[in-house]
C-alpha positions in Angstrom: -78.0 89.4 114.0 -76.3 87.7 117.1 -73.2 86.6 117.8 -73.8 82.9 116.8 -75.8 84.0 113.6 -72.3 85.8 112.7 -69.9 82.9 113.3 -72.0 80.7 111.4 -72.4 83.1 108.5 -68.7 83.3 108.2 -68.5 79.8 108.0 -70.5 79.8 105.2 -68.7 82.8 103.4 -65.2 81.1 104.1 -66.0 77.5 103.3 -67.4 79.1 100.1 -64.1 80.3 99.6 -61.9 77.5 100.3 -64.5 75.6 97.6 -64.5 78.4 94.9 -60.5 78.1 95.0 -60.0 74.4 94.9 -62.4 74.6 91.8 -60.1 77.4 89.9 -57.2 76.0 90.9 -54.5 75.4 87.7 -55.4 72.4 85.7 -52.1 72.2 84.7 -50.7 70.5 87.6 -53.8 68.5 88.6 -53.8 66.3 91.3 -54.5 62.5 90.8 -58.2 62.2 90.0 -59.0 60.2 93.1 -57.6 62.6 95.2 -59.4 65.7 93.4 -62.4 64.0 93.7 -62.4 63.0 96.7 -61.1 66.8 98.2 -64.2 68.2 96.1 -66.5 66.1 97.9 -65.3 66.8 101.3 -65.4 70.9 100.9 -69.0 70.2 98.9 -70.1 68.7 102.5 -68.5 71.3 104.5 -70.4 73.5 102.3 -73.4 71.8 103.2 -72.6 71.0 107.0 -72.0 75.4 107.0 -75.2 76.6 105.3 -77.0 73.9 107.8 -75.5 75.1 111.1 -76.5 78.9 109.7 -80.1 78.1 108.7 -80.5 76.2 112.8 -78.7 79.5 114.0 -81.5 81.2 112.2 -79.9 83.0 109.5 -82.4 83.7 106.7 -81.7 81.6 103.9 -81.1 85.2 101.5 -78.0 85.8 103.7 -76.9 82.7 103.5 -76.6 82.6 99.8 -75.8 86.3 99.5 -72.8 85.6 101.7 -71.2 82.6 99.0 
């Protein structure tokens, strides 16, 4: 795997992250809905924008989704 391949796979694992934690995060202290909402869908597309820029690095797509 080369040096690009890597970057772009940690992108993937760490927007994964940042994702998986704003979904568990206390529902006791929620923020306003529109906000929440709108935060979900901008880590969903950076999710997306990360698993895209891996698979044109040419990571195969089993790395990809072992690494979320």
């Amino acid at each position: 795997m080369n040096q690009d391949q890597r970057r772009a796979l940690e992108r993937v694992r760490d927007t994964c992250a940042v994702l998986h934690s704003f979904m568990n995060t206390d529902p006791g202290d929620p923020p306003r809905e529109r906000v929440r909402s709108a935060t979900f869908r901008q880590l969903a597309d950076d999710l997306l924008d990360a698993v895209t820029a891996a698979e044109t690095a040419g990571v195969p797509e089993h790395l990809i989704f072992d690494s979320m």
